[in-house]
C-alpha positions as CSV (number, residue, x, y, z in Angstrom):
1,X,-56.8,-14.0,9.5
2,X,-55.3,-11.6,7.3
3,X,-52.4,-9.8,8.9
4,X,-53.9,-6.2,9.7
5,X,-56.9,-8.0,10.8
6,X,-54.3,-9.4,13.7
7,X,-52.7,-6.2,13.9
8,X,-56.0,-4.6,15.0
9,X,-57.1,-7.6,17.2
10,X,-53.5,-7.4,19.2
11,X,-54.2,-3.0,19.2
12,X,-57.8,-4.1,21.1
13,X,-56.1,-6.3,23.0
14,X,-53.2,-4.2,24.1
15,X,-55.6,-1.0,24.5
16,X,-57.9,-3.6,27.2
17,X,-55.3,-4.8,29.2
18,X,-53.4,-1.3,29.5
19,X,-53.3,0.0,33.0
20,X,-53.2,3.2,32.0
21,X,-55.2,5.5,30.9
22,X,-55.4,5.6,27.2
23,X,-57.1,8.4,25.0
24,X,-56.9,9.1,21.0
25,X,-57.8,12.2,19.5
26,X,-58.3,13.6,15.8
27,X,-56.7,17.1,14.6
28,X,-59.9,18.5,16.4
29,X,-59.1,17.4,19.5
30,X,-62.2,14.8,19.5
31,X,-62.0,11.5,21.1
32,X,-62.3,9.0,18.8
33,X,-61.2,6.4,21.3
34,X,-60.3,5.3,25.3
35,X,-59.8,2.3,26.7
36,X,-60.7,1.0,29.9
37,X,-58.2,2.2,32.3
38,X,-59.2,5.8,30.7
39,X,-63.3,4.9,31.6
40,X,-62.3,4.1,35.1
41,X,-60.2,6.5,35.8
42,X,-61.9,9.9,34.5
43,X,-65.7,8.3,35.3
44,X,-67.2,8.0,32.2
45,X,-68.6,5.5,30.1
46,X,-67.1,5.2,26.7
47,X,-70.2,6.4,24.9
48,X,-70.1,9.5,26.7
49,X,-66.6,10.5,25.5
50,X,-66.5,9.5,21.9
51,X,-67.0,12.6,19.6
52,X,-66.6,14.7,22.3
53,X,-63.8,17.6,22.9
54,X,-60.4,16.3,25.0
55,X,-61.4,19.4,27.0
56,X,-63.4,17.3,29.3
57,X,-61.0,16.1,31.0
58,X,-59.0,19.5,30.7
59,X,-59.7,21.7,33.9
60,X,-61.4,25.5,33.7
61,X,-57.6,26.4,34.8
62,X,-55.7,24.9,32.1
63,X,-57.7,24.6,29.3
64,X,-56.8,27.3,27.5
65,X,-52.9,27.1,27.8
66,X,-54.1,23.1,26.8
67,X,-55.5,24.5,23.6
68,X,-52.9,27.5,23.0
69,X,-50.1,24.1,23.0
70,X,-52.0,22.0,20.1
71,X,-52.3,24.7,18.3
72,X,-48.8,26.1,18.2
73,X,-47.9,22.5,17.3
74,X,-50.2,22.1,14.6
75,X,-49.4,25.7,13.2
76,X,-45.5,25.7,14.0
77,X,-45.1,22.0,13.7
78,X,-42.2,22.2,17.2
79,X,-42.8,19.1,19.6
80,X,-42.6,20.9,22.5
81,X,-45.5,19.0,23.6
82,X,-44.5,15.6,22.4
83,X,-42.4,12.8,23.6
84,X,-42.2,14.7,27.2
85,X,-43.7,13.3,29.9
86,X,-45.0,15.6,32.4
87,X,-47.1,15.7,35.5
88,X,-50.3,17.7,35.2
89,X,-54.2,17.8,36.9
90,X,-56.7,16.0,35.0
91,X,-60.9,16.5,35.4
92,X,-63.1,13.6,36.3
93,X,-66.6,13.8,35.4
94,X,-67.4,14.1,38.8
95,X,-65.4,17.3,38.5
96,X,-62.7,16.3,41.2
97,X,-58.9,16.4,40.0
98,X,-56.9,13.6,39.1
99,X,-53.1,14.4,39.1
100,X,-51.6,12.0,36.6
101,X,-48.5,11.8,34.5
102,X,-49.2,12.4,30.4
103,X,-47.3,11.8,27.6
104,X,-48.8,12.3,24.0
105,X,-47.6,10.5,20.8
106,X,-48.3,11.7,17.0
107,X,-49.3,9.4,13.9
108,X,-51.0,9.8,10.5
109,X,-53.9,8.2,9.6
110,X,-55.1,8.5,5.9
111,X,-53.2,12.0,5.7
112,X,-54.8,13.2,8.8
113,X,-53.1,13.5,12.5
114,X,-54.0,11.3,15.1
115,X,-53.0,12.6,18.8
116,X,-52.5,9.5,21.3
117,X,-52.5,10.4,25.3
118,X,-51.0,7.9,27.8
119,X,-51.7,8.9,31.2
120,X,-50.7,7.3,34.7
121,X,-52.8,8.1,38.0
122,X,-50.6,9.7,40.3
123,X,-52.6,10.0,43.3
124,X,-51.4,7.0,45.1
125,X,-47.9,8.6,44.2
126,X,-48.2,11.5,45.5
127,X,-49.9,10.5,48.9
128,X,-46.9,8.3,49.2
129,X,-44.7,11.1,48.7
130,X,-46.7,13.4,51.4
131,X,-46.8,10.8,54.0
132,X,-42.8,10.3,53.4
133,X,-42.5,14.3,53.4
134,X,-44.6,14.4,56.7
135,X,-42.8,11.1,58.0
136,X,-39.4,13.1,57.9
137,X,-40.4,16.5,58.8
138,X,-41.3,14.8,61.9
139,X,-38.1,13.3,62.7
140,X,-36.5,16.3,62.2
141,X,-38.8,18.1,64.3
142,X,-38.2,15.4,67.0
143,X,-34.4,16.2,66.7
144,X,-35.5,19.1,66.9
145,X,-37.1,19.5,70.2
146,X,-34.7,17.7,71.7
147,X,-31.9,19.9,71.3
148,X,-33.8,22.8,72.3
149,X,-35.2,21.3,74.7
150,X,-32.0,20.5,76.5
151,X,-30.8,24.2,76.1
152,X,-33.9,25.8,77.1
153,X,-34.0,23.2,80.7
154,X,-30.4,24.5,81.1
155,X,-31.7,28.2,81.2
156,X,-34.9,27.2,83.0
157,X,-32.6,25.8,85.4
158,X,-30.7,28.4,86.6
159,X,-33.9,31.0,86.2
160,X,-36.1,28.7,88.6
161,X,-32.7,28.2,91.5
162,X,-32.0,31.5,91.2
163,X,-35.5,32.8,92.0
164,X,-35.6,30.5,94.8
165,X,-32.7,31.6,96.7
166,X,-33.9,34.8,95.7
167,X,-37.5,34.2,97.4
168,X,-35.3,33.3,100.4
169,X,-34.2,37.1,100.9
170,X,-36.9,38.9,100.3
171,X,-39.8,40.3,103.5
172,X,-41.3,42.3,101.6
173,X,-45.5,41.3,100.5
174,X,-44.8,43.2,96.9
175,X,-41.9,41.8,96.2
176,X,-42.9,38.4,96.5
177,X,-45.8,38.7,94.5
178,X,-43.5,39.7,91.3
179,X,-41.0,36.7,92.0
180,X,-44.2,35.0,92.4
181,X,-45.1,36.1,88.7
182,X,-41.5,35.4,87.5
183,X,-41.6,32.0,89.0
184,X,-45.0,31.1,86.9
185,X,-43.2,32.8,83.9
186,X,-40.5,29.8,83.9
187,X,-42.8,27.4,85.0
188,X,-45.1,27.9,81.7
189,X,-41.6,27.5,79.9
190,X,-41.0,24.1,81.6
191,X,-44.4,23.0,80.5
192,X,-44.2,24.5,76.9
193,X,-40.5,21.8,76.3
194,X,-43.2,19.4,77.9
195,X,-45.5,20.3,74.7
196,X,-42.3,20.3,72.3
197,X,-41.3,16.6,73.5
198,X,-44.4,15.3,73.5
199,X,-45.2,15.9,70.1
200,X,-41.8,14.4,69.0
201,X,-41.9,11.6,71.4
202,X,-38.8,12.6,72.7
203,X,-40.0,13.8,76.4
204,X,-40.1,10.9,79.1
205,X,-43.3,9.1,79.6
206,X,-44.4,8.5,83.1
207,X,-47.7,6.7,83.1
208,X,-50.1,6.0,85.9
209,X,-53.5,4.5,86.9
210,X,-55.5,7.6,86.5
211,X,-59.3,8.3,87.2
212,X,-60.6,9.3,84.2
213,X,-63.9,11.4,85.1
214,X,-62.0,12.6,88.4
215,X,-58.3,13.7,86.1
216,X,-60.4,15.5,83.6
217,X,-62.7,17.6,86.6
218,X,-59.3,18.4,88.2
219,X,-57.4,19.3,85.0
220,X,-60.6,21.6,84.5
221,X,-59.9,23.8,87.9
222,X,-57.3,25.4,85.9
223,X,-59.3,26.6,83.3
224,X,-61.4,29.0,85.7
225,X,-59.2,32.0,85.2
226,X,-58.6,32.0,81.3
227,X,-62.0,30.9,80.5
228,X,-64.3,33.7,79.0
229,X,-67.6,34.4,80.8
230,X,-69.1,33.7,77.5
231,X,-67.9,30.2,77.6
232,X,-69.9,27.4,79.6
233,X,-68.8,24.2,80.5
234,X,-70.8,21.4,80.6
235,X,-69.9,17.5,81.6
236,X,-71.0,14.4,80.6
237,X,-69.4,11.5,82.3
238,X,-70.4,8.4,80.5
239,X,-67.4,5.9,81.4
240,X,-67.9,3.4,83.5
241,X,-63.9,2.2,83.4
242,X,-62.6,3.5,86.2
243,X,-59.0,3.8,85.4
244,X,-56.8,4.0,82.6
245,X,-52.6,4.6,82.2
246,X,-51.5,7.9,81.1
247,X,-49.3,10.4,81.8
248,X,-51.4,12.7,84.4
249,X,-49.0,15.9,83.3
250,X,-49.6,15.2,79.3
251,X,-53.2,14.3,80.0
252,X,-53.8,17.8,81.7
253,X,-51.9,19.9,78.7
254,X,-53.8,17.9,76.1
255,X,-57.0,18.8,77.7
256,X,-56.3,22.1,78.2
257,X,-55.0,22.4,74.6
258,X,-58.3,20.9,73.4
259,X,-60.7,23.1,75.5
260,X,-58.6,26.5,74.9
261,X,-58.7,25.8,71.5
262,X,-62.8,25.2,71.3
263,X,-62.9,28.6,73.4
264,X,-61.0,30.5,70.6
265,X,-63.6,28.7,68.0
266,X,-66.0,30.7,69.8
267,X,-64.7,34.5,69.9
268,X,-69.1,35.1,70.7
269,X,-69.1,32.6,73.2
270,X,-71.1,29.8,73.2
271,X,-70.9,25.9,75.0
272,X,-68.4,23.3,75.7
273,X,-69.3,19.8,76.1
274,X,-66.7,17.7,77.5
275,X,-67.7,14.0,77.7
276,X,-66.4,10.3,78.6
277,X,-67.2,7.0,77.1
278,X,-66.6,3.8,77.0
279,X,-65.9,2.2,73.7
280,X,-65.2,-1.2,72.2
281,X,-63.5,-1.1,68.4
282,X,-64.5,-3.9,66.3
283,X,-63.1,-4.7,62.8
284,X,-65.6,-1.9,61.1
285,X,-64.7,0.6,63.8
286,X,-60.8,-0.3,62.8
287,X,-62.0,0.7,59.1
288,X,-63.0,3.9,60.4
289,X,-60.7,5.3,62.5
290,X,-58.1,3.2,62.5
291,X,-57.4,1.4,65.8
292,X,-57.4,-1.9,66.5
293,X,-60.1,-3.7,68.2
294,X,-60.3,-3.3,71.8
295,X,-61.9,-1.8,74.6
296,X,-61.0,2.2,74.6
297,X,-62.1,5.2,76.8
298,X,-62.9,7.6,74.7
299,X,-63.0,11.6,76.4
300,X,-64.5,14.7,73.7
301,X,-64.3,18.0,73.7
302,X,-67.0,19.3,71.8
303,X,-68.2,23.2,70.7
304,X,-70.7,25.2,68.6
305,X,-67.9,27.2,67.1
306,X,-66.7,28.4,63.9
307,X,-65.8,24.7,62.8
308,X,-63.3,23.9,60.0
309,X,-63.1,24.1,56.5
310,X,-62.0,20.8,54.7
311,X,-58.6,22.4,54.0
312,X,-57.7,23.6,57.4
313,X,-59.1,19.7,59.0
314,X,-56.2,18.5,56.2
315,X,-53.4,19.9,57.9
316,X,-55.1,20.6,61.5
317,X,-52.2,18.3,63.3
318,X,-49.2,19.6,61.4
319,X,-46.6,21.0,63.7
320,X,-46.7,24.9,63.6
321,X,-49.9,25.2,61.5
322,X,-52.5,28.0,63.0
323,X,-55.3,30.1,61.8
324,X,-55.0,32.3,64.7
325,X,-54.0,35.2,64.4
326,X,-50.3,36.5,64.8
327,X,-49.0,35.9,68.8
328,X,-51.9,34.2,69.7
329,X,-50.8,30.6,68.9
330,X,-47.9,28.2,68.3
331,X,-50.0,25.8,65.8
332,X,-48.7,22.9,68.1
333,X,-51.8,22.5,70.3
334,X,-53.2,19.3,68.2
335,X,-49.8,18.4,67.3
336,X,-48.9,17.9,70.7
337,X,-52.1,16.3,71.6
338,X,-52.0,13.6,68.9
339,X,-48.1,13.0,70.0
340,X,-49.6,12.6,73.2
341,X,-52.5,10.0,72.4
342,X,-49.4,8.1,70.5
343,X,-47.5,7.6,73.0
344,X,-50.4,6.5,75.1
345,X,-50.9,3.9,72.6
346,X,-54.5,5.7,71.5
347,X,-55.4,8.2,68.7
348,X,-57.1,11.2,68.0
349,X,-60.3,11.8,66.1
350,X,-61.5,15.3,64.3
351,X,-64.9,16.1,63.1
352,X,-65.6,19.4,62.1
353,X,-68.5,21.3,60.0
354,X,-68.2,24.9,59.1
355,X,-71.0,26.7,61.4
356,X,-71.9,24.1,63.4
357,X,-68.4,23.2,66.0
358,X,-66.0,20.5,66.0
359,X,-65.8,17.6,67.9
360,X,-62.1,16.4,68.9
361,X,-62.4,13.1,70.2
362,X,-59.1,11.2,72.2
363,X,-59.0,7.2,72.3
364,X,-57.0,5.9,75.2
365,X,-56.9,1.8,75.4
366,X,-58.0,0.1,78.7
367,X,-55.8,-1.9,80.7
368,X,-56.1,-5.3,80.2
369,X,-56.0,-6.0,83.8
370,X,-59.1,-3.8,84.3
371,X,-62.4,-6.4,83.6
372,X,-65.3,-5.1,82.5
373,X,-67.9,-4.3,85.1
374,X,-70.6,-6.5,84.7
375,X,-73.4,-5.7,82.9
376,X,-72.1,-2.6,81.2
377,X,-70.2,-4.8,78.2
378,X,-72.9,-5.5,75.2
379,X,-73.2,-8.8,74.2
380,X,-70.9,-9.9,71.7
381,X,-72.2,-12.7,70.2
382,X,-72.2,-12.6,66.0
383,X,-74.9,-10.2,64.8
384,X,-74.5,-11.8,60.7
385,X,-78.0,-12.1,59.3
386,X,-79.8,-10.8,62.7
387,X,-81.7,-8.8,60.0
388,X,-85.3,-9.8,58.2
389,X,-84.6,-8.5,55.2
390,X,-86.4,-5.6,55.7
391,X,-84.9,-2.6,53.6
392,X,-83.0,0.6,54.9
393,X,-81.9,3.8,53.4
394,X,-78.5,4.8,54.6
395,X,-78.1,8.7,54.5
396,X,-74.4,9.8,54.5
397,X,-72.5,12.4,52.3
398,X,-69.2,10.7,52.8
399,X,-68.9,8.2,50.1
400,X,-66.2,5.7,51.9
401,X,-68.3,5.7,55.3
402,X,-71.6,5.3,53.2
403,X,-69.7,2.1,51.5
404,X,-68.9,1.2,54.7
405,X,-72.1,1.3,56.4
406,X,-74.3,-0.2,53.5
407,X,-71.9,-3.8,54.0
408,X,-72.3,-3.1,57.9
409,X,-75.7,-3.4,57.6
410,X,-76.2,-5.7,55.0
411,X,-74.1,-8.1,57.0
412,X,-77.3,-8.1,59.7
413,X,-79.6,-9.8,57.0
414,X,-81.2,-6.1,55.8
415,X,-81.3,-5.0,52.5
416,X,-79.9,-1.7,51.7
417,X,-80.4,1.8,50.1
418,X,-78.2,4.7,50.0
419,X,-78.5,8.7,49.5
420,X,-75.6,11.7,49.5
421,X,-77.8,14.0,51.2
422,X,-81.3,14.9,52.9
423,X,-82.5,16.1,49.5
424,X,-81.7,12.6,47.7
425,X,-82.9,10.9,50.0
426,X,-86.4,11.9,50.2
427,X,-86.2,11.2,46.4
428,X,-85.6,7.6,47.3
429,X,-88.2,7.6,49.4
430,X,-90.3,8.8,47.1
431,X,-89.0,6.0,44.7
432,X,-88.9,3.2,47.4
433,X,-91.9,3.1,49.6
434,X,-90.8,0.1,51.0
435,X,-88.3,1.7,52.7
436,X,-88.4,0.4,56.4
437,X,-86.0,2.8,58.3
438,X,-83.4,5.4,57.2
439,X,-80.1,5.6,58.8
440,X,-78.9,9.2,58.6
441,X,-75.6,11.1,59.2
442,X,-76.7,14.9,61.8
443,X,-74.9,16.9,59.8
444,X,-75.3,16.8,55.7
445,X,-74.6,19.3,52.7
446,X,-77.4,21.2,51.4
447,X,-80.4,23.1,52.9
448,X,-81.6,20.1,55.1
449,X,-79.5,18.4,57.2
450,X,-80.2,15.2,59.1
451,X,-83.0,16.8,61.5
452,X,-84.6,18.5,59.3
453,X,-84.5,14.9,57.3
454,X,-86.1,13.2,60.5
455,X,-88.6,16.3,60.9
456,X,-89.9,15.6,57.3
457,X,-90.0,11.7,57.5
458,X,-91.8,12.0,61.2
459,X,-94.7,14.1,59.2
460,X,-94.8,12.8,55.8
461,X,-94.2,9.1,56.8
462,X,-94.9,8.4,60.5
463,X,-93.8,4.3,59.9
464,X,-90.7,4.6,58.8
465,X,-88.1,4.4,61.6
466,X,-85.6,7.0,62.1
467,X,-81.6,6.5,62.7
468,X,-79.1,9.1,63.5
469,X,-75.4,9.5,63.9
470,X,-72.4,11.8,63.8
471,X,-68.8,12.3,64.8
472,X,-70.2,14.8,67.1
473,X,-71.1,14.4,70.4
474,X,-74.6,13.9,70.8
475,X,-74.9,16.0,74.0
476,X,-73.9,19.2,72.1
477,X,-76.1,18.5,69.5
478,X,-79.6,17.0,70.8
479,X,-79.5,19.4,74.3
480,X,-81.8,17.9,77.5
481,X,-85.2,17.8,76.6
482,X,-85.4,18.7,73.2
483,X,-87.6,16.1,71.3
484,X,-88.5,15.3,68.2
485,X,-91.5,16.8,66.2
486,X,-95.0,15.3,66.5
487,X,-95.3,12.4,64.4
488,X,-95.6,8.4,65.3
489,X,-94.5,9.5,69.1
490,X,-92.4,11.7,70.4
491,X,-89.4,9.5,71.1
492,X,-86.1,11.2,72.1
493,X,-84.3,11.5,68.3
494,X,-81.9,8.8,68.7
495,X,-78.0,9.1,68.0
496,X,-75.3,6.3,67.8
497,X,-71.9,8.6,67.8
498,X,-69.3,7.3,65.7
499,X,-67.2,5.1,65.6
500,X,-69.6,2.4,66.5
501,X,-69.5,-1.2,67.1
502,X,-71.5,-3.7,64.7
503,X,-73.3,-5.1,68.2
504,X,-74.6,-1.5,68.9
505,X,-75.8,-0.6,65.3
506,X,-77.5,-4.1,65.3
507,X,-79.6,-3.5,69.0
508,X,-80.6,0.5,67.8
509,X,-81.8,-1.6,64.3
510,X,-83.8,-4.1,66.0
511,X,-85.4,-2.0,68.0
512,X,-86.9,0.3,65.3
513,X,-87.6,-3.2,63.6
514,X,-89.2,-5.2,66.2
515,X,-89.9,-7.6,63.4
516,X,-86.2,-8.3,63.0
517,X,-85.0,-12.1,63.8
518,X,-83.5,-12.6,67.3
């Protein structure tokens, strides 16, 4: 082999095994090259790159200063762009961003310049650096809170004694009803260093055997006076565990947190489900929301508010972060609430749609001296290969949870389809008539959501069986009595709320496919 024959070899081989992302460009600014890192990363096939314009991967924002750059080199001939590494946002063909870290090299080829990009994903990076960021702002917020909370019990201290001996003195009616007031004033201070400590786990934790159903209706007496007549309440006590250990006073202020806060999602008014469940994690729920397998009472507050965009659900728990308006909150309600379900050893769930309400879920862990009452515990023998091959579309915008679902399900013995929204997947359907059941997410991008999907399957095919879930709660969407459209039978549209356990999802399968294995 002659030797540039090896030299090219060793380039190919050097350009395959490169874990980053490699691009070559002519004077024009014209791929004439990637390698595989660069396919992966930005999305596209190699074909679909070659011959076309670096601008691709340039986003709308910077693709003119991008071109204004290679051009003043190539007029001027200063490397102001070369040999510098720097960190800019890259465009996938999907058209998210990719922040990476680029460095471009120069050579001639034949008289003509040859532009060569390097560039390093930084995404993993920079989460790393957010989640440090976050980790420390924390602890200094818990050093926070400590040494104000310490001054401010000093003050409280002599405010409250002082008002008592003061209440001691005083006959008259009047009076007493504005030391009355002043007492409640500093009582609502004690209970705001209760928030502060909570949230950085700095505040004592007193746990107790608590009722659930029975803590949450008496935490809920409170609420009479500050709730708008616009707001209804409505409870759905599902939990048949009848005690789990929390701190009664932090359970009350997370509730309360969680409930004001649906109210204010709701300046028209509108409903408030507040619900109680009893939940067992497996290892998929673990993949979902992150705790580990167990038994769990889960307790939701859920409303038909405003709901969240994606960017205010990113930073919803962050200490001090509100979209109220000025004076009307602290931005520590969740933050104090998830501090809270830490130090309970549980967590705390978020699902949110703009227009539709938000569902905050909390997790608490049941004690291990608490059995199961019998007959309320599914079985939990293995449901691997329970399936009969029988084929199901899986309807979920969320690409990691659609993953997710497709191996949950292909682990009962089913075979699998999947579809980003209503829209796609009545074009499987279309495609795939031997399509036996679709599992559907409620709430989808797009004109249809998942009931309208179920509406349309119910009329156009009545044998296909019908699936739903959401990280709402189901009372708040699928009120009493409301039914599904004529179609096959007008079954109650059925909902499995997520998280769920594989058990579950395997009985709700088998019964839409009777034809399923035992």
């Amino acid at each position: 082999m002659s030797c540039e024959a090896s030299s090219v070899v060793l380039l190919d081989t050097i350009l395959a095994t490169a874990v980053d992302a490699i691009v070559v460009c002519d004077a024009d600014g014209l791929v004439t090259r990637i390698n595989p890192a660069a396919s992966a990363m930005f999305g596209y096939e190699p074909e679909e790159l070659l011959g076309q314009s670096i601008d691709l991967l340039v986003p709308d924002v910077a693709a003119d200063a991008h071109r204004r750059r290679i051009g003043d080199y190539l007029r001027t001939g200063e490397a102001g762009i070369m040999g510098h590494g720097r960190d800019l946002d890259a465009l996938r063909k999907d058209g998210s961003i990719c922040p990476v870290h680029l460095n471009i090299g120069r050579c001639d080829l034949d008289g003509a310049p040859v532009f060569v990009g390097i560039m390093r994903d930084l995404s993993a990076r920079n989460a790393s650096q957010r989640a440090m960021e976050a980790a420390k702002r924390m602890e200094l917020l818990g050093q926070l809170t400590g040494g104000v909370a310490h001054d401010f019990n000093n003050i409280l201290t002599i405010v409250i004694g002082n008002l008592e001996l003061l209440g001691n003195c005083i006959t008259d009616p009047k009076q007493h009803a504005l030391l009355d007031e002043a007492m409640s004033a500093a009582e609502l201070g004690t209970k705001l260093i209760g928030k502060l400590l909570a949230h950085g786990r700095n505040g004592p934790v007193s746990p107790v055997r608590l009722r659930v159903n029975q803590a949450i209706s008496e935490s809920l007496r409170l609420l009479n006076r500050i709730l708008s007549p616009k707001t209804s309440v409505r409870y759905v006590y599902r939990s048949t565990i009848d005690q789990i250990d929390i701190d009664p006073s932090a359970f009350e202020n997370a509730l309360i947190n969680l409930v004001v806060n649906a109210q204010d999602a709701m300046p028209d008014g509108g409903e408030i489900v507040i619900s109680t469940a009893d939940v067992r994690i497996d290892d998929f729920g673990f993949a979902e929301v992150g705790l580990l397998p167990g038994r769990y009472v889960r307790i939701s507050v859920t409303d038909n508010g405003k709901g969240m965009s994606d960017e205010v659900k990113a930073r919803a728990f962050e200490p001090f972060f509100t979209t109220k308006a000025p004076g009307r909150g602290t931005g520590l309600g969740l933050a104090t609430v998830q501090g809270f379900a830490r130090q309970a050893g549980g967590k705390v769930t978020l699902y949110s749609e703009v227009g539709l309400g938000t569902t905050v879920s909390l997790y608490f862990p049941v004690p291990v001296a608490d059995p199961p009452a019998r007959g309320t515990e599914p079985a939990c023998e293995s449901q691997t290969g329970a399936g009969n091959g029988s084929v199901i579309l899986v309807v979920e915008d969320d690409r990691a949870i659609r993953t997710l679902t497709n191996k949950r399900i292909e682990a009962l013995g089913y075979r699998t389809l999947a579809a980003a929204s209503a829209a796609e997947a009545l074009d499987v359907l279309e495609q795939h008539p031997e399509v036996a059941a679709v599992f559907s997410d409620f709430i989808m991008p797009g004109p249809l959501n998942g009931f309208d999907l179920a509406q349309r399957i119910r009329a156009e095919r009545p044998g296909v069986g019908i699936l739903m879930t959401s990280g709402f709660s189901g009372d708040l969407l699928m009120p009493p009595g409301k039914m599904m459209p004529p179609g096959k039978s007008d079954e109650t549209l059925q909902l499995l709320q997520k998280p769920y356990r594989q058990v579950e999802l395997a009985a709700r399968l088998k019964a839409l496919l009777p034809d399923s294995r035992a």
